[in-house]
Backbone as JSON, one array per atom type, in Angstrom:
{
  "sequence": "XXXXXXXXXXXXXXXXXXXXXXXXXXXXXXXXXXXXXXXXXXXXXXXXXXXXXXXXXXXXXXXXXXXXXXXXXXXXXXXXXXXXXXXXXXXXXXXXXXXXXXXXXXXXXXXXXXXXXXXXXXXXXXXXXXXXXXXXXX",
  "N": [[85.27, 130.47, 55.37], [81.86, 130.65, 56.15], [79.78, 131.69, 58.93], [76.63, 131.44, 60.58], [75.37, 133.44, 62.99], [72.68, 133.53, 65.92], [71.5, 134.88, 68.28], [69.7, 134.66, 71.62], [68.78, 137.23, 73.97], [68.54, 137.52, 77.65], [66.16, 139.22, 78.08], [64.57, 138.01, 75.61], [65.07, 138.53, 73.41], [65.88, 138.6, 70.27], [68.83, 138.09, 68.39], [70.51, 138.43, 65.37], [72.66, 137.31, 63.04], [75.54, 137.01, 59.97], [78.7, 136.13, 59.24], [81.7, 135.89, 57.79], [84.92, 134.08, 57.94], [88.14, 133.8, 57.99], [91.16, 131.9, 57.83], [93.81, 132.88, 60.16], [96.56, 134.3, 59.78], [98.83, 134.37, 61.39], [98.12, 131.87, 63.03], [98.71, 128.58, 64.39], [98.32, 125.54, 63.83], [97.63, 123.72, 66.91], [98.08, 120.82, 68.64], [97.21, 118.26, 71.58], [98.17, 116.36, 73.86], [96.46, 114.41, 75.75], [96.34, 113.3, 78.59], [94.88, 110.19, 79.94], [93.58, 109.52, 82.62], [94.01, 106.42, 85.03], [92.04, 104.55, 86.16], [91.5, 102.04, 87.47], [93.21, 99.26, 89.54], [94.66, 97.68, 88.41], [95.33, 98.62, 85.8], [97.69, 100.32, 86.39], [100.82, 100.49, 86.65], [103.59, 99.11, 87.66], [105.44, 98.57, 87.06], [107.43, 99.86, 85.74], [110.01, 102.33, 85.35], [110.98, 104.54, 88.57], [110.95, 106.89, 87.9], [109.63, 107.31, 85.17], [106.74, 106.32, 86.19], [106.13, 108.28, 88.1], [106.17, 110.82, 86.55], [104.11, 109.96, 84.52], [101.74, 109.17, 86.12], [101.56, 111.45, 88.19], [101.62, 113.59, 86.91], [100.13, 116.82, 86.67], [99.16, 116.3, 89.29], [98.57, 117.02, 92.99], [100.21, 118.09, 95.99], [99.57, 116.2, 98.22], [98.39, 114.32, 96.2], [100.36, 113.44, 94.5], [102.51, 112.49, 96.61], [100.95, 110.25, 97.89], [101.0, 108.7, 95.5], [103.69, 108.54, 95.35], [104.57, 106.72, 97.34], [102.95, 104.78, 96.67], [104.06, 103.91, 94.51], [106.58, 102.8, 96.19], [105.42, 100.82, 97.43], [104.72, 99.25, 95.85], [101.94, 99.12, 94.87], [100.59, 97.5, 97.19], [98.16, 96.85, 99.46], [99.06, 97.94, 102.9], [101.83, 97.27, 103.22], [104.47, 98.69, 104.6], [106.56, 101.69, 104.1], [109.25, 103.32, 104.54], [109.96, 106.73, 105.93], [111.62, 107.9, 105.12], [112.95, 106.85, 102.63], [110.56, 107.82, 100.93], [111.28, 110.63, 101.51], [113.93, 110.51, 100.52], [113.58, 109.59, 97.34], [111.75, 111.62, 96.36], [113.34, 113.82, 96.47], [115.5, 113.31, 94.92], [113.42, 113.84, 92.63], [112.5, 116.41, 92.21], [111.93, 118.25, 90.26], [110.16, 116.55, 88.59], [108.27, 116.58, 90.63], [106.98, 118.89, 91.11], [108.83, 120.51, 91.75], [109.98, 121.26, 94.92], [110.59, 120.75, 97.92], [110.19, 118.22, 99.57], [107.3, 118.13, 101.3], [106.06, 117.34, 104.7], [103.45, 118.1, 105.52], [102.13, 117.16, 103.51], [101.63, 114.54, 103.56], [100.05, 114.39, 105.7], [97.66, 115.4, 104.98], [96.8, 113.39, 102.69], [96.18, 111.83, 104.63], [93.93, 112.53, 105.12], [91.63, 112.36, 103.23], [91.89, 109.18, 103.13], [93.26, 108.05, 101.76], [96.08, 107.49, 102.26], [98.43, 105.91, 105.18], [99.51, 106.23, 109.03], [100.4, 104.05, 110.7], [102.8, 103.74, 112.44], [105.23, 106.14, 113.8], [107.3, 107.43, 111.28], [106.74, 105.85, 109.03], [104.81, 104.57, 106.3], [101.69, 103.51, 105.4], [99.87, 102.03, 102.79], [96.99, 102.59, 101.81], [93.07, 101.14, 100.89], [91.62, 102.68, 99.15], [93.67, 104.2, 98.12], [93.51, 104.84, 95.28], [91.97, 106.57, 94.5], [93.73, 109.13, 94.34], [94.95, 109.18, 91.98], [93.05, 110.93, 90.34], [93.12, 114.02, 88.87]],
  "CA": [[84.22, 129.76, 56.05], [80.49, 131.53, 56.34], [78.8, 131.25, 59.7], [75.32, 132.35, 60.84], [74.55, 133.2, 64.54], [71.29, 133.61, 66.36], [71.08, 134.72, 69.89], [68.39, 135.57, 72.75], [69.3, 137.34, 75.36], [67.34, 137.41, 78.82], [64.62, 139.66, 77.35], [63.88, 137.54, 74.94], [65.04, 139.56, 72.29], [66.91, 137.74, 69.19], [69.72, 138.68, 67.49], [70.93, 137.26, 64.32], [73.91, 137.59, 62.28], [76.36, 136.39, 59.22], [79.78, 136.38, 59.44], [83.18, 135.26, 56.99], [86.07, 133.71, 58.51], [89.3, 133.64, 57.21], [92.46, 131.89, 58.6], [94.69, 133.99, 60.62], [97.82, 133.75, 59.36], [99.53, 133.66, 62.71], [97.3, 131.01, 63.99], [99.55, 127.49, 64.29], [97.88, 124.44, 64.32], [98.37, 122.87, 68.18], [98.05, 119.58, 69.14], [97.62, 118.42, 72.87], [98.49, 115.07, 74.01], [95.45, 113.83, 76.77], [96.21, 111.98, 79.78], [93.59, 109.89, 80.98], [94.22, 108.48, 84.43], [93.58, 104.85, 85.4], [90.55, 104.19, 86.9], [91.55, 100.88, 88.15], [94.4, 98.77, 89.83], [95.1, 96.61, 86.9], [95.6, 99.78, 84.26], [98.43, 101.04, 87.35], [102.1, 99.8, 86.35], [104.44, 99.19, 88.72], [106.98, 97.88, 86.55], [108.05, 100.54, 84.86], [111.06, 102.91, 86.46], [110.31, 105.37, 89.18], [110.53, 108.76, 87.21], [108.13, 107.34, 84.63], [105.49, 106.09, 86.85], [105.61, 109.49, 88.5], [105.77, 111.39, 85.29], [102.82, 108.98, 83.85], [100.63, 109.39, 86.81], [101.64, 112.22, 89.27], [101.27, 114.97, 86.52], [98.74, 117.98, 87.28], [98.45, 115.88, 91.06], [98.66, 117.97, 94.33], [101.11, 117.69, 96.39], [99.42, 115.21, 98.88], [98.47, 112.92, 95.37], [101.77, 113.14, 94.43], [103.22, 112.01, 97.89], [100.39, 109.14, 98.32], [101.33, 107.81, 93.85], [104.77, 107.82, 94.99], [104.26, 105.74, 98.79], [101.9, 103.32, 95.67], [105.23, 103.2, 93.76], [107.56, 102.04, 96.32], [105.23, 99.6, 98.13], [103.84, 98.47, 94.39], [100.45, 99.2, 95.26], [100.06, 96.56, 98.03], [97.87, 97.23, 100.68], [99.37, 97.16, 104.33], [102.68, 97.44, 102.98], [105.47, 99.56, 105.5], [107.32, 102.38, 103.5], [109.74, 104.28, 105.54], [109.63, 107.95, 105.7], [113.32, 107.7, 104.87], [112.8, 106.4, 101.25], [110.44, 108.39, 100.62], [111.64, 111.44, 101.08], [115.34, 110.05, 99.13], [112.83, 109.47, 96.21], [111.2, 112.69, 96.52], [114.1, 114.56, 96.32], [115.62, 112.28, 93.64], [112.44, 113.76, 91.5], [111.89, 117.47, 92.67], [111.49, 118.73, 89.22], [108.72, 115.89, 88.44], [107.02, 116.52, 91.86], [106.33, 120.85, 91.83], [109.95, 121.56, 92.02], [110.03, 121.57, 96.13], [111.16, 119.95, 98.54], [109.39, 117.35, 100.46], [106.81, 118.86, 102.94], [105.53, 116.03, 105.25], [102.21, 118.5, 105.19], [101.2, 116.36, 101.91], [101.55, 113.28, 104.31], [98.86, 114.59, 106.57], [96.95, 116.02, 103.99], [96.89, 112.78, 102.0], [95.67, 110.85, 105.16], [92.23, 112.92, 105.26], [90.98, 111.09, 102.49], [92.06, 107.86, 103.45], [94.93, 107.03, 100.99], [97.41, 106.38, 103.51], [97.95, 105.86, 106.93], [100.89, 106.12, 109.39], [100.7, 102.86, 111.88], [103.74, 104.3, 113.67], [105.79, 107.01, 113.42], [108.14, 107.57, 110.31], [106.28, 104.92, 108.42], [103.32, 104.77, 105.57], [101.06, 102.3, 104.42], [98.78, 102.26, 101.33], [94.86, 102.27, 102.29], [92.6, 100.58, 100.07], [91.05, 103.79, 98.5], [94.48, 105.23, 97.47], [93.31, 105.22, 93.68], [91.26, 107.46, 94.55], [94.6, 110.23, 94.04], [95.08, 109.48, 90.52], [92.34, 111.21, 89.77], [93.75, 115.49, 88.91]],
  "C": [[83.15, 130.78, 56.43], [79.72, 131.05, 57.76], [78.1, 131.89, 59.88], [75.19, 132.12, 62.66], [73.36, 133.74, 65.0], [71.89, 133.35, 68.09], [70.27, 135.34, 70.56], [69.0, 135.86, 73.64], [68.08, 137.17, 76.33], [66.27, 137.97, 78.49], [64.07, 138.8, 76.4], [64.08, 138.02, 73.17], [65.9, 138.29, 71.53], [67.4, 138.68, 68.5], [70.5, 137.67, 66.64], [72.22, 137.84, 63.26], [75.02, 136.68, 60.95], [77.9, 136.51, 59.42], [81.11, 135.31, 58.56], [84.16, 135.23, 57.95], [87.06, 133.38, 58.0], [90.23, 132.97, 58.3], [93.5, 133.07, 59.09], [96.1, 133.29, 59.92], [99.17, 133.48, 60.32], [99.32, 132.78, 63.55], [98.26, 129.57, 63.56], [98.34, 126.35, 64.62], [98.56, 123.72, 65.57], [97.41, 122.03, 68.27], [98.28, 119.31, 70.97], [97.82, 116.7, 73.17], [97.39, 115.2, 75.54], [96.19, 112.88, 77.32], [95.23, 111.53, 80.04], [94.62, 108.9, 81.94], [93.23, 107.51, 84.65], [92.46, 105.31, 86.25], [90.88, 103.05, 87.94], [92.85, 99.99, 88.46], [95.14, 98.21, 88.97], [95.62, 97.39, 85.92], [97.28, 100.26, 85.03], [99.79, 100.31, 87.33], [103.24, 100.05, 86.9], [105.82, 98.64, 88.39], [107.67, 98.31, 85.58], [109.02, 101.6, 85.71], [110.26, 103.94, 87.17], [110.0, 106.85, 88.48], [109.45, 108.62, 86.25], [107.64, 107.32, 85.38], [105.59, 107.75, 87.82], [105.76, 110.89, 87.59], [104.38, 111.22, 84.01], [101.91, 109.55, 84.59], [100.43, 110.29, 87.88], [101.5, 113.78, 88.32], [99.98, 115.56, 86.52], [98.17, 117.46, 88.48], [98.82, 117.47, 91.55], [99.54, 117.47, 94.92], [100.33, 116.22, 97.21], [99.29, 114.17, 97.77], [99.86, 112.59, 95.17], [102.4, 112.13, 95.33], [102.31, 110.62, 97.94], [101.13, 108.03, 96.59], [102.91, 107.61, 94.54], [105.31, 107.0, 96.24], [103.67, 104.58, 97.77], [103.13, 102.95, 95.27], [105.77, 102.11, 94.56], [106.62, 100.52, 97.46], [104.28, 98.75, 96.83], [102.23, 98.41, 94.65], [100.01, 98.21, 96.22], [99.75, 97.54, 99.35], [97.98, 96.76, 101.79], [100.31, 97.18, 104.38], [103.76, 98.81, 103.72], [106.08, 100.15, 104.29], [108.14, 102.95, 104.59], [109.93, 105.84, 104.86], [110.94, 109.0, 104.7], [113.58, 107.89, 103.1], [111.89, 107.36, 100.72], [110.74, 109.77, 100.4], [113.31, 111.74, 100.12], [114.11, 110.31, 97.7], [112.07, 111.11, 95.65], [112.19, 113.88, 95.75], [115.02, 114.37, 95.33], [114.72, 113.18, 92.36], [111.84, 115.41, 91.55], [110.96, 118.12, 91.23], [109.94, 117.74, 88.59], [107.72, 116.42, 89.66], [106.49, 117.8, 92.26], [107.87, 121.2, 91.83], [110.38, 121.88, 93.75], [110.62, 120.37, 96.71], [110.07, 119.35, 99.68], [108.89, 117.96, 101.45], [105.55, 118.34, 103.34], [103.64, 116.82, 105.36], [101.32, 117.86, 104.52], [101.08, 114.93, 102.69], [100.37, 113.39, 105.16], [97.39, 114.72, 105.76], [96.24, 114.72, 103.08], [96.21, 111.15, 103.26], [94.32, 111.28, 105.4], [91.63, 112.01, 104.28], [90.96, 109.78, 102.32], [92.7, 107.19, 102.24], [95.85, 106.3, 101.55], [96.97, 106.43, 104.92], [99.67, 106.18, 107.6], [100.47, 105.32, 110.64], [101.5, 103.69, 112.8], [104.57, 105.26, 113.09], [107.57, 106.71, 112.26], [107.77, 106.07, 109.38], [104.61, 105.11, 107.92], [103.08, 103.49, 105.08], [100.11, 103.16, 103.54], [97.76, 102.28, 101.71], [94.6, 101.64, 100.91], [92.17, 101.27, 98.66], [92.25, 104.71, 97.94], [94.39, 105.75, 96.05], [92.43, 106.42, 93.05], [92.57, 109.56, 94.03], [95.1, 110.33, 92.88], [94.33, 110.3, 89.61], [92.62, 112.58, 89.8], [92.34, 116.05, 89.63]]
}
């Protein structure tokens, strides 16, 4: 393959050039598989088991997305919906290797109520906010 380049730098100056390209012979053709993340409630499937849906939609999160996608799981995305703190962290720990490898640290619970994903009504209990879809997004 023959390419030609042409460049200016900040002076103004141009520089121009030819150049042959050969295949490397250690070079592998890779392939990447793209996630795109839902946009919208309707794309967001709640009826598929828990390790998918947080293998589907919690990969390359943060911990707080993580923690708010998997409070969406178990109250199916309804907003207003009581989780206990209980379940989630069973689930959590259930999934360490999907979720960073750690162990539940209620930090991502606080963290995850600045932006108004969740909430905590009363103590050891989460609801969904309206704007939680907002954490699908890496």
């Amino acid at each position: 393959m023959r390419i030609s380049i042409t460049l200016v730098d900040d002076n103004g100056r141009t520089f121009q050039g030819d150049a042959v390209l050969t295949p490397s012979s250690s070079a592998k053709a890779t392939t990447r598989k793209v996630h795109q993340k839902p946009t919208t409630a309707e794309s967001v499937t709640f009826s598929i088991p828990i390790r998918a849906f947080v293998k589907k939609y919690g990969r390359q999160l943060s911990g707080p997305k993580r923690f708010t996608i998997l409070v969406a799981y178990l109250c199916k995305g309804q907003v207003g919906v009581s989780v206990l703190n209980t379940d989630v962290e069973k689930h959590w720990n259930k999934m360490k290797p999907l979720l960073g490898g750690k162990k539940l640290n209620y930090a991502y619970a606080t963290r995850a109520k600045e932006p108004g994903w969740i909430d905590s009504p009363s103590r050891g209990k989460y609801v969904l906010c309206a704007s939680w879809r907002g954490a699908l997004h890496a």
